[in-house]
C-alpha positions as CSV (number, residue, x, y, z in Angstrom):
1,X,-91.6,-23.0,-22.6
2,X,-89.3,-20.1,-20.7
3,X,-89.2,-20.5,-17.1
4,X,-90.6,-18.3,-14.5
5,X,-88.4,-16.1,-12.4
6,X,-90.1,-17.5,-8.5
7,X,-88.9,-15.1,-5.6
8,X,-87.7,-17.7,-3.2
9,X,-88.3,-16.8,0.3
10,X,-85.8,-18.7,2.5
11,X,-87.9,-19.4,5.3
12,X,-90.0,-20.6,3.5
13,X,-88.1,-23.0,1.2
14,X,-85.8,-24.4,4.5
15,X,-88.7,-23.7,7.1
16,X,-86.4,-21.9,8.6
17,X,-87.2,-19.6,11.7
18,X,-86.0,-16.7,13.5
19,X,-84.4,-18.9,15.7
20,X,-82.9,-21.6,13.8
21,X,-81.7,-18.4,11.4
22,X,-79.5,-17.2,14.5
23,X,-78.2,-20.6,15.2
24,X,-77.4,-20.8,11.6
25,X,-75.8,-17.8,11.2
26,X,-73.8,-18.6,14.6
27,X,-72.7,-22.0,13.6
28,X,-71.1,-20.4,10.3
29,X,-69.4,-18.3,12.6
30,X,-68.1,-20.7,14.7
31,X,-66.8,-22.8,10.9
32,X,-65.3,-20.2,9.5
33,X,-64.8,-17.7,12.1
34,X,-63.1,-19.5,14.6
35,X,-62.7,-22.8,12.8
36,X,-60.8,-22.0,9.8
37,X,-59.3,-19.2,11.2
38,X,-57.4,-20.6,13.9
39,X,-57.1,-23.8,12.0
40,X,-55.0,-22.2,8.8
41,X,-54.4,-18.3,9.8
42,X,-53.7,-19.2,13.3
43,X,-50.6,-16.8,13.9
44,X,-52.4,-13.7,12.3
45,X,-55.8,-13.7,14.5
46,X,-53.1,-14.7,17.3
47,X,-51.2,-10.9,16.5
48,X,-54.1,-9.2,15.7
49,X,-55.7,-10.2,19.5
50,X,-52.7,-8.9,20.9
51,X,-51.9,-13.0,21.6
52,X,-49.1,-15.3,22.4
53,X,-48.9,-18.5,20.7
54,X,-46.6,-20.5,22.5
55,X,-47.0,-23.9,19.7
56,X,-49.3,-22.5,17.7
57,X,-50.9,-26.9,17.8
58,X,-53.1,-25.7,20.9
59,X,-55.0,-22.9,19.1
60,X,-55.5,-25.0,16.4
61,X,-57.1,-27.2,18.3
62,X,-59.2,-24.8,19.5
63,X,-60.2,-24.3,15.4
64,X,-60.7,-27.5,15.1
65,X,-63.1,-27.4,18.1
66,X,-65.1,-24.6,16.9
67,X,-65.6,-25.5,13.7
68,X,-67.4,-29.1,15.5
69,X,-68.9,-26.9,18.1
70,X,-70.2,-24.6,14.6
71,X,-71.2,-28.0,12.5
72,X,-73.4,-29.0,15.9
73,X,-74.8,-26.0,15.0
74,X,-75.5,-26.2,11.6
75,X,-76.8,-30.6,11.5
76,X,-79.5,-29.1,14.8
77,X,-81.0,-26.4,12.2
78,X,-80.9,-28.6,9.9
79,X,-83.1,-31.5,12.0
80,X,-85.1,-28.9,13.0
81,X,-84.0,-30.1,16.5
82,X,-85.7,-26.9,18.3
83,X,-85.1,-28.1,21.8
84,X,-81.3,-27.7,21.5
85,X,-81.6,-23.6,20.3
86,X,-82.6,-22.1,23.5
87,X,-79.6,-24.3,25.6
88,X,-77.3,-22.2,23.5
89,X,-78.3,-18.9,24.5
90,X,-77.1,-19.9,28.0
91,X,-74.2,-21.8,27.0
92,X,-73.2,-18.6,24.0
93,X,-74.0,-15.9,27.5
94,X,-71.4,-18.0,29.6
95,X,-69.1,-17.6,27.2
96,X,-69.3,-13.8,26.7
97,X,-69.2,-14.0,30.8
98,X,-65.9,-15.6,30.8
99,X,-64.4,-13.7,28.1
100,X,-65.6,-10.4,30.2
101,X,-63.9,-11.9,33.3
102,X,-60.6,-12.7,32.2
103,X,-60.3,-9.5,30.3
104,X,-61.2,-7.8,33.9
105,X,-58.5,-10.1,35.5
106,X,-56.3,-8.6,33.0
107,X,-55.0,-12.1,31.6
108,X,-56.2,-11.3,28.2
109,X,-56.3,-7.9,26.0
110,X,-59.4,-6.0,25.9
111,X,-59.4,-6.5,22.0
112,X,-61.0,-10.0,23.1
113,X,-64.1,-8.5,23.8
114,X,-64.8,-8.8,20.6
115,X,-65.5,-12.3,20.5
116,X,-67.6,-11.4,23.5
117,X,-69.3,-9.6,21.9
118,X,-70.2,-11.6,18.9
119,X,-70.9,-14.1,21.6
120,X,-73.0,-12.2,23.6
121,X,-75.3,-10.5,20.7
122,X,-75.7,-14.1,19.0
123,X,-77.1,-15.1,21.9
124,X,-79.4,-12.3,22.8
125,X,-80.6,-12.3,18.5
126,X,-81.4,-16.4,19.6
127,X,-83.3,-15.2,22.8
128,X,-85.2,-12.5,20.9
129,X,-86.0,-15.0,18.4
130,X,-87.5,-17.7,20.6
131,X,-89.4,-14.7,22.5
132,X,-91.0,-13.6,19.4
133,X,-91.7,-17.1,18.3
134,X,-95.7,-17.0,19.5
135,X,-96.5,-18.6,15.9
136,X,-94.2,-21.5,16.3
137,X,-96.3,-23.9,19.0
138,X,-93.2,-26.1,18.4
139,X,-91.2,-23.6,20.9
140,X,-94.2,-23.6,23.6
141,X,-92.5,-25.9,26.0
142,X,-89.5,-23.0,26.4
143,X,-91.2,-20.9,28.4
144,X,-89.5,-17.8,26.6
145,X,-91.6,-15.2,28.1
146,X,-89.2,-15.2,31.0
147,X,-86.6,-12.4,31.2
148,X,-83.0,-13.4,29.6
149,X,-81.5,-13.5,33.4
150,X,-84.3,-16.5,34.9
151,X,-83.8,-18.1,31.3
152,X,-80.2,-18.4,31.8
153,X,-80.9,-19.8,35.1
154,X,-83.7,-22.6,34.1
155,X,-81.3,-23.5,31.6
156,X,-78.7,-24.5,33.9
157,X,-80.6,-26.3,36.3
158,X,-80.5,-30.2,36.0
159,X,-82.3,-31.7,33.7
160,X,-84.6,-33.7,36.1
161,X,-85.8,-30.9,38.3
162,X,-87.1,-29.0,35.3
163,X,-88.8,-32.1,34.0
164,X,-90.4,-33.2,37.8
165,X,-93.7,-31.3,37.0
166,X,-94.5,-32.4,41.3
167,X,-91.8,-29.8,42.5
């Protein structure tokens, strides 16, 4: 009996949304972006940033960091832990912040906005996912209808006071 050809639809098959996609996408980033790269090619992104290395240990360990911060990443899509996707945008926006910051402080090259950058627009492709997300009820609790700026700022409040429905 010959087999079918099926058209496999990756959203489907992984019940995989817009959301999780970005956060996906992001965490492979993060493996084999930053991960692998500063763990094994640490020198060469180091020159091509316009970098010092000092030991090149520390910005391995900075690899080795992104690549957990990246498998986070990947093990939450994978749960389908939805409650975790839109703390990133906050957390990815903070970073892009920091990156813009200390570029303007002149401490690092403006070459560095790069990773800004990807920061920055992995974050705002996560917001725009959750926005869009009116079919997935599971997201309702979110409150994604805000603008990006009061998201970023209900993200960062404590835990408790956005929980306390009396306040």
């Amino acid at each position: 009996m010959p087999l079918k050809k099926q058209q496999i639809n990756l959203a489907e098959q992984s019940n995989m949304n817009n959301a999780r996609r970005s956060l996906f996408f992001f965490g492979l980033y993060m493996i084999f972006g930053v991960g692998v790269g500063f763990i094994f090619m640490p020198m060469f992104i180091l020159n091509t940033f316009g970098l010092s290395a000092g030991d090149d240990v520390w910005i391995r360990f900075v690899g080795l960091l992104g690549s957990i911060i990246g498998g986070y990443y990947l093990l939450i899509v994978r749960a389908k832990f939805d409650q975790f996707i839109p703390w990133t945008v906050a957390m990815r926006l903070y970073g892009a912040a920091f990156i813009v910051v200390i570029v303007l402080l002149g401490k690092l090259g403006p070459s560095m906005l790069l990773f800004g950058a990807i920061d920055a627009a992995g974050a705002v492709w996560t917001w725009l996912a959750l926005r869009s997300s009116s079919k997935e009820r599971s997201l309702q609790f979110l409150v994604t209808d805000r603008p990006l700026p009061e998201l970023v700022i209900a993200m960062t409040l404590p835990l408790e006071i956005r929980l306390d429905t009396s306040i």
